[in-house]
C-alpha positions as CSV (number, residue, x, y, z in Angstrom):
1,X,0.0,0.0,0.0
2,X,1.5,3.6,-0.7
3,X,1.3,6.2,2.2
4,X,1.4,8.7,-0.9
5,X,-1.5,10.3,-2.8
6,X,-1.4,13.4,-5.5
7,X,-3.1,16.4,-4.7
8,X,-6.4,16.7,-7.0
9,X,-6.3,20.7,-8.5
10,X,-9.8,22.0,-9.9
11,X,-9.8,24.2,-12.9
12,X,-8.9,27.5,-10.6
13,X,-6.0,25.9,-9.2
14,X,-7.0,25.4,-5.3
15,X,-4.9,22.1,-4.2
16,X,-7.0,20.3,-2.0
17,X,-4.6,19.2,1.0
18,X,-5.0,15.8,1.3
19,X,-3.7,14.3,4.8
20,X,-2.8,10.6,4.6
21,X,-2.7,8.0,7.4
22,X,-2.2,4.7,6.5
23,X,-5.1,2.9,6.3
24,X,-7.2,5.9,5.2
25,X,-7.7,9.0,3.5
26,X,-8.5,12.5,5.5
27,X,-10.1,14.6,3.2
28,X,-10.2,18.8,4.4
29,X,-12.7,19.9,5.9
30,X,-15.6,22.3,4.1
31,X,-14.1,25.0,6.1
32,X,-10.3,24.3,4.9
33,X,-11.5,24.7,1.2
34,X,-13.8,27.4,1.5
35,X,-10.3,29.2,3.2
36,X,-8.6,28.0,0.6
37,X,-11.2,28.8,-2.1
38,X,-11.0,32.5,-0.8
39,X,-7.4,33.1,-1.0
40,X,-7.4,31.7,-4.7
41,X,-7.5,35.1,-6.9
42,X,-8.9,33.2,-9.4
43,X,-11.6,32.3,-7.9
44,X,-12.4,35.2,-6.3
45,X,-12.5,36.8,-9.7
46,X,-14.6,34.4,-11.2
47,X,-17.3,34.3,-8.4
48,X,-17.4,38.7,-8.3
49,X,-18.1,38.3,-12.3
50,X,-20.7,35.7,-11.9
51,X,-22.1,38.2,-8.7
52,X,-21.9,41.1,-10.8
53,X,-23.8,39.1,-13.3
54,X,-26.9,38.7,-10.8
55,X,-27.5,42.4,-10.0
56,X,-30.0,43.9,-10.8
57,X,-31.7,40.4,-12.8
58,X,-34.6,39.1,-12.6
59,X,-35.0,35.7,-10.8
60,X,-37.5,34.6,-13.8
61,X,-40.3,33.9,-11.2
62,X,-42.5,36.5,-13.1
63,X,-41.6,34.9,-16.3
64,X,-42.8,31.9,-15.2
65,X,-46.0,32.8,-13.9
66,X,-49.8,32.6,-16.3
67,X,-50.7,35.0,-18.1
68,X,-54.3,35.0,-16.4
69,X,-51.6,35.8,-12.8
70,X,-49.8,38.6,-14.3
71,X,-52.7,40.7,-15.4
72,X,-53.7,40.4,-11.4
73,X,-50.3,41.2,-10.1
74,X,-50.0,44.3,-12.8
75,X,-53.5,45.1,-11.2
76,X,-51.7,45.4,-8.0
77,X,-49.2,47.7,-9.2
78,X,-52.0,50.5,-10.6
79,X,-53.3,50.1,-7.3
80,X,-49.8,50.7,-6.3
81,X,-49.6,53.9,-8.1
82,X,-52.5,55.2,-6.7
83,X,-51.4,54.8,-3.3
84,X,-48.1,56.7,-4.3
85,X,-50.2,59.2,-5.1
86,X,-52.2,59.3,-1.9
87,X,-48.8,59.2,0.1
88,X,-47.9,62.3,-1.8
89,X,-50.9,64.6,-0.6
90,X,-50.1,63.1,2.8
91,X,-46.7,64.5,2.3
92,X,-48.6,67.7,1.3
93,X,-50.4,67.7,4.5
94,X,-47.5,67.3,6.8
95,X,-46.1,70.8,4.6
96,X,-48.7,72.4,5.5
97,X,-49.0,71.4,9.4
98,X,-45.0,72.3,9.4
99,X,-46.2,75.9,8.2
100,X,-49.1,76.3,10.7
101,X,-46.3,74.9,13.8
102,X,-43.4,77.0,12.4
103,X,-45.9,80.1,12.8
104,X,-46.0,78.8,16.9
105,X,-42.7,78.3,17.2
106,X,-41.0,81.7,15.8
107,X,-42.0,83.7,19.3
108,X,-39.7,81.4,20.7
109,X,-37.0,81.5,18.2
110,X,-37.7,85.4,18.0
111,X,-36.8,85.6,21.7
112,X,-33.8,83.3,21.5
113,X,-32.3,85.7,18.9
114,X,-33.0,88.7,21.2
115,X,-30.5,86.8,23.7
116,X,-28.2,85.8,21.2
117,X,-27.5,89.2,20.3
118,X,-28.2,91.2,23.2
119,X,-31.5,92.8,22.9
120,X,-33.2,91.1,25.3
121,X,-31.9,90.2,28.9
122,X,-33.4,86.7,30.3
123,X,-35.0,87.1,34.0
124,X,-33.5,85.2,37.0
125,X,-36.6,82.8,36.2
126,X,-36.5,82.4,32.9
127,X,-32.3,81.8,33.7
128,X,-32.8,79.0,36.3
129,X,-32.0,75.3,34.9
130,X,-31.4,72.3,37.4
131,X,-28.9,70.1,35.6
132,X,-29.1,66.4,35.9
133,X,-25.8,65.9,38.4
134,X,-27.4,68.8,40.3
135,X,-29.8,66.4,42.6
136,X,-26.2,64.6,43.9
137,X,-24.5,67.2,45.2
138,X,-23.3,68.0,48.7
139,X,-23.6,71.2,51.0
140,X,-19.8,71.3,50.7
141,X,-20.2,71.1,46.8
142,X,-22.9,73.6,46.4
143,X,-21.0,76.2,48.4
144,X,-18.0,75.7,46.6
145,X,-19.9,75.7,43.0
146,X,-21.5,79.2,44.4
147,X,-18.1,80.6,45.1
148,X,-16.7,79.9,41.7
149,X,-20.3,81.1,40.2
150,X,-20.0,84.6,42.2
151,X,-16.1,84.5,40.6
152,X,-17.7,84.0,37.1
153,X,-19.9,86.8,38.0
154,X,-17.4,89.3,38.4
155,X,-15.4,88.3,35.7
156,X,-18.1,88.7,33.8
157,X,-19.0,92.0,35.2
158,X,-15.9,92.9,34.3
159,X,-15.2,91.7,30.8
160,X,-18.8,93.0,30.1
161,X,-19.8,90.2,27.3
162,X,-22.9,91.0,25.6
163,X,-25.8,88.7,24.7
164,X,-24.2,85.1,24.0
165,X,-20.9,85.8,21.5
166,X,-20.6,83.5,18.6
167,X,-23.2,81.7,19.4
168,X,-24.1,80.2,15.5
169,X,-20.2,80.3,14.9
170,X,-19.8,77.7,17.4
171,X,-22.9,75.9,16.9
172,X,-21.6,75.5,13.0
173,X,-18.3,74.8,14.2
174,X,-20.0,72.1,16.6
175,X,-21.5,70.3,13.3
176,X,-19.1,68.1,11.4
177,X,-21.5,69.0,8.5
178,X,-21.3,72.3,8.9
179,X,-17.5,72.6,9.7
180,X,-16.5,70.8,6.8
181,X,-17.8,74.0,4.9
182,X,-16.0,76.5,7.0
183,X,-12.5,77.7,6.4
184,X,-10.4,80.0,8.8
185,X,-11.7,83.5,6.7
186,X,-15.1,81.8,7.0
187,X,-15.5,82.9,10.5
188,X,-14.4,86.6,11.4
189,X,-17.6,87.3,9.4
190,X,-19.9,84.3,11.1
191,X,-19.1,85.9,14.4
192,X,-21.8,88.3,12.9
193,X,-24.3,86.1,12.2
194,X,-27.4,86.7,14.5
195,X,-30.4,84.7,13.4
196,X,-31.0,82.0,11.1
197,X,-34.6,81.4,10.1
198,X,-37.2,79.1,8.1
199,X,-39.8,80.5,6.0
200,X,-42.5,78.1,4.4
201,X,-44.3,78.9,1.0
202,X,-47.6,80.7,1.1
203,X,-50.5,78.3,0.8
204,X,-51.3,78.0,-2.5
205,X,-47.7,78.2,-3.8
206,X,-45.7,75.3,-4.8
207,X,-43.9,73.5,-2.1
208,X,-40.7,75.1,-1.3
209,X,-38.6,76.3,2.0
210,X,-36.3,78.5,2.6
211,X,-33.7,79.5,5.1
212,X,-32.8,83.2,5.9
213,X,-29.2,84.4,7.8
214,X,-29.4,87.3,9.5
215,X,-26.4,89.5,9.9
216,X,-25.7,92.5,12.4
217,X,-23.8,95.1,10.4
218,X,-20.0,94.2,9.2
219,X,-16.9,95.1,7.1
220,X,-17.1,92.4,5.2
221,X,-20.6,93.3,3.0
222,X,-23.8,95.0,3.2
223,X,-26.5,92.7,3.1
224,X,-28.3,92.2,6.6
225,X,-29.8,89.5,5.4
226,X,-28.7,86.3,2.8
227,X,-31.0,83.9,1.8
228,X,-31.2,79.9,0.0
229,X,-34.4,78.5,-1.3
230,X,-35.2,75.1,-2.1
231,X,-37.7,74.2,-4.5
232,X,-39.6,70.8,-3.6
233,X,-41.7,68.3,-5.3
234,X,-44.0,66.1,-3.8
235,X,-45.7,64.1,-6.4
236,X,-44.8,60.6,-8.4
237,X,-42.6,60.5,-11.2
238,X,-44.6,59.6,-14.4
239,X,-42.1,57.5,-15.8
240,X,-41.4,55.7,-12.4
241,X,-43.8,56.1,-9.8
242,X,-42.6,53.7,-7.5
243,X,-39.6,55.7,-6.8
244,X,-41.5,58.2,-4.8
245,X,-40.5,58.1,-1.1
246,X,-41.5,61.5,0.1
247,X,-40.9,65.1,-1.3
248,X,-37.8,65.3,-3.3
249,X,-35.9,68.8,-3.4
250,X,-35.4,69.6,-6.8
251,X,-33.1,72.3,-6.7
252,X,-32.1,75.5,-4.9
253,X,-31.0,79.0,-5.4
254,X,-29.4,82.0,-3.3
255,X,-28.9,85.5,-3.6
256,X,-26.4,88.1,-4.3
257,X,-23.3,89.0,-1.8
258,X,-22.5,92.8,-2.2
259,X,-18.9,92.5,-0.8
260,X,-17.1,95.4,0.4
261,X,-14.3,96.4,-1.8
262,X,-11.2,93.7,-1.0
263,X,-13.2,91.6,1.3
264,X,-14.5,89.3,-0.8
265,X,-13.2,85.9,0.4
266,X,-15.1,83.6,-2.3
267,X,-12.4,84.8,-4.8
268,X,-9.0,85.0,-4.4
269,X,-6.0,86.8,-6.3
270,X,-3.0,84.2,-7.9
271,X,-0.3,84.9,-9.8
272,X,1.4,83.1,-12.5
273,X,4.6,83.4,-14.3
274,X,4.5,83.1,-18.2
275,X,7.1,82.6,-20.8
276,X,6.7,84.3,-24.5
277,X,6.9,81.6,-27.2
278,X,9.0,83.8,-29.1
279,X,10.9,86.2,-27.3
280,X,11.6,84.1,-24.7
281,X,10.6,86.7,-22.5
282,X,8.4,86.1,-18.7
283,X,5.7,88.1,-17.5
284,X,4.1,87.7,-14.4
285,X,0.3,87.6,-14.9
286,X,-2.4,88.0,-12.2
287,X,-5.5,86.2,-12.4
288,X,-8.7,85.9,-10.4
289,X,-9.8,82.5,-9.1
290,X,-12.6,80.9,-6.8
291,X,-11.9,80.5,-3.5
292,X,-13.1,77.5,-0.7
293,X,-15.4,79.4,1.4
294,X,-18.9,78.7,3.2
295,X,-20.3,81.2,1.5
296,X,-20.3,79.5,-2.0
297,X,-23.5,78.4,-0.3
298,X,-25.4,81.2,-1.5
299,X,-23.9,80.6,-5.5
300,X,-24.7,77.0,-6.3
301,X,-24.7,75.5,-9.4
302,X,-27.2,76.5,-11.8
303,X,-29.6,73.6,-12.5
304,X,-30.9,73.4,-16.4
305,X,-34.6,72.5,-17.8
306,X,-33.5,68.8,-19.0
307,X,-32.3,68.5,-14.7
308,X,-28.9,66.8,-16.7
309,X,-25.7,67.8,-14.6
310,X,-22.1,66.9,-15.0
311,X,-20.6,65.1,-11.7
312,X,-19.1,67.8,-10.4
313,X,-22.3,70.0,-10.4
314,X,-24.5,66.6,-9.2
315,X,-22.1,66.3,-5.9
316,X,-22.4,69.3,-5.2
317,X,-25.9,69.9,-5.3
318,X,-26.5,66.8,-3.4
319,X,-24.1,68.1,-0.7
320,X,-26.0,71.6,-0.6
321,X,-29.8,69.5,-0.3
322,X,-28.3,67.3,2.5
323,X,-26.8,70.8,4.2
324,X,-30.0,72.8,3.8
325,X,-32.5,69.7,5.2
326,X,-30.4,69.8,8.1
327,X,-30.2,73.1,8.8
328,X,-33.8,73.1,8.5
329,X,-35.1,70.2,10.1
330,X,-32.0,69.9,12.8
331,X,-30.4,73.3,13.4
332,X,-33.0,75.7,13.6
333,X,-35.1,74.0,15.6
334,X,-32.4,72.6,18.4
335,X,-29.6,75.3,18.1
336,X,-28.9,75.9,21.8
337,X,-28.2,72.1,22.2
338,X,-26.0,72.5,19.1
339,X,-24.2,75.2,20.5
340,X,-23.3,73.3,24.1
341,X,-23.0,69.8,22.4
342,X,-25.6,67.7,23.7
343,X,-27.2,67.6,20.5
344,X,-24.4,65.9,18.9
345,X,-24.2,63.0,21.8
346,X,-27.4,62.6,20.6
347,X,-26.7,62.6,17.3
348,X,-24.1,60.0,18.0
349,X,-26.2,58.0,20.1
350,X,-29.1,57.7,17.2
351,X,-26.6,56.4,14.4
352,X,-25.1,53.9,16.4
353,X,-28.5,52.3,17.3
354,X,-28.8,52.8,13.6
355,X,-26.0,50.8,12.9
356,X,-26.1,48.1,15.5
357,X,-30.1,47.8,14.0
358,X,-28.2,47.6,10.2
359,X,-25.6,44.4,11.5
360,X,-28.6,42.7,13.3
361,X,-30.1,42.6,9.8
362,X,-29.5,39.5,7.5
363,X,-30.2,41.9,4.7
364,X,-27.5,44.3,5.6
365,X,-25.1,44.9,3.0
366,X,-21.9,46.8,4.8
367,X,-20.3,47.7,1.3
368,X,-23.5,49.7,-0.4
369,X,-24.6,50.8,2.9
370,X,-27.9,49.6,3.6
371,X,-30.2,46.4,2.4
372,X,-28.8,44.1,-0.2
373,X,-32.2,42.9,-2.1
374,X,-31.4,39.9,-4.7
């Protein structure tokens, strides 16, 4: 008997490790191959083209099924467009109950700008908050927290500050959204933001938001007041209703900046050196040139009748809808927690449920993100 056997090698070249006893044969086990299987390039080739292959086909089912079946289930799917259809009024609804609440909340936001900047000053009452950690504390500890609050005080009294300085500075500086768009001669000027607001189309109108920065006086321009409006649609594509999953914005546009002279920091002066062909001769030549800034935010890209955009313009634009939703639906509404920080624990807190709910899910596909549906 020979203690010796050859290797077998499929077509992709995986040698199957054969262990042998005499007497008997070991054969790997399913996890050995599948190991070796998956460090086989060649195989891992093969089996992404056959993958790729499968995405986005048909599993033939439908195919399959009677005739007298598929006129019901394309029954279903009229029926399917029609509740589309129904889901966009709802969506309608909920625009106009957002118009009627933002009405009720703008005292409030009215009178947390007069704080912000100083034109109103909050009564002891109205000052008094009892933090969580508060209940726990000692005598000894509360004496010694109102010693270092009198300090404050006098500092304070002191120093003089007025209203709450910076305040939207830091809350956009708070937002990794938000401070991605800012760059260091982005902020001198936010330090004189004062306000941002929400304003809702008129009833009547077609759906649209938009969101209004107000400024207190500055160097820097003379505007007061900047604005971005995004246009929205709420209604089922013809070509492919089932698409529809809410209103989509479908685009957005701002509003003049009337710089001061020499302070305009969305354009910036470069200079280059050129050589003459023919003389031989090099010039220095200055040239004008966009510049980073968050306040490209007001200029975005121009979006044309046939809504086709190059990929530049297309990231972009999807970049400025995500930034104005969230501004809208997140900052306005909960800027004081933005501006201490507890709004981004939060934050935090929500998307990793979020995740951990995403791994729990056989579905989940980490590499696109979400659910991978065959």
């Amino acid at each position: 008997m020979h203690n010796s056997l050859s290797s077998s090698v499929c077509p992709y070249g995986v040698c199957l490790c054969l262990t042998v006893v005499p007497g008997f044969v070991r054969l790997p086990s399913a996890r050995q191959l599948t190991v070796q299987m998956m460090q086989n390039p060649q195989i891992l080739a093969a089996l992404q083209e056959r993958l790729d292959g499968l995405v986005g086909s048909p599993s033939g089912y439908m195919e399959s099924l009677p005739k007298v079946v598929k006129r019901r289930v394309n029954a279903l799917k009229n029926l399917q467009v029609k509740c589309a259809h129904i889901e966009a009024k709802f969506y309608e609804e909920v625009h106009e109950l957002e118009r009627k609440y933002a009405a009720l909340y703008q005292p409030l936001f009215d009178k947390r700008s007069d704080i912000v900047k100083a034109a109103y000053e909050p009564t002891e009452e109205e000052c008094e908050w009892k933090a969580d950690d508060e209940e726990e504390l000692t005598e000894e500890m509360k004496e010694k927290a109102k010693m270092e609050e009198e300090k404050e005080k006098k500092d304070e009294e002191k120093e003089d500050p007025k209203g709450i300085p910076e305040f939207w500075l830091t809350v956009f500086k708070n937002v990794d959204l938000l401070s991605d768009m800012l760059q260091e001669h982005d902020e001198p000027i936010l330090k004189h933001l004062q306000d941002i607001k929400v304003k809702f189309s008129d009833p009547g109108q077609p759906m649209s938001f938009s969101l209004e920065f107000y400024f207190e006086p500055n160097e820097f321009f003379t505007n007061t007041l900047l604005t971005k409006t995004y246009k929205m649609r709420s209604e089922p594509d013809e070509n492919d209703p089932f698409s529809f999953d809410g209103p989509e914005i479908m685009g957005c546009t701002g509003c003049p900046i009337d710089w001061t002279k020499g302070k305009n920091i969305t354009l910036k002066t470069i200079k280059k050196k050129q050589k003459h062909k023919g003389r031989g001769t090099v010039r220095t030549v200055t040239k004008t040139v966009p510049n980073d800034s968050f306040f490209n935010f007001f200029t975005p890209p121009d979006v044309p009748e046939s809504g086709d955009l190059d990929e530049d313009s297309e990231a972009v634009l999807a970049a400025d809808f995500e930034i104005g939703h969230f501004i809208r639906e997140r900052i306005v509404p909960r800027a004081v927690l933005y501006f201490t920080g507890e709004a981004i624990e939060d934050d935090d807190d929500d998307e990793g449920e979020e995740e951990g709910e995403e791994e729990n899910d056989p579905d989940y596909d980490p590499k696109v993100g979400g659910r991978a549906y065959c």
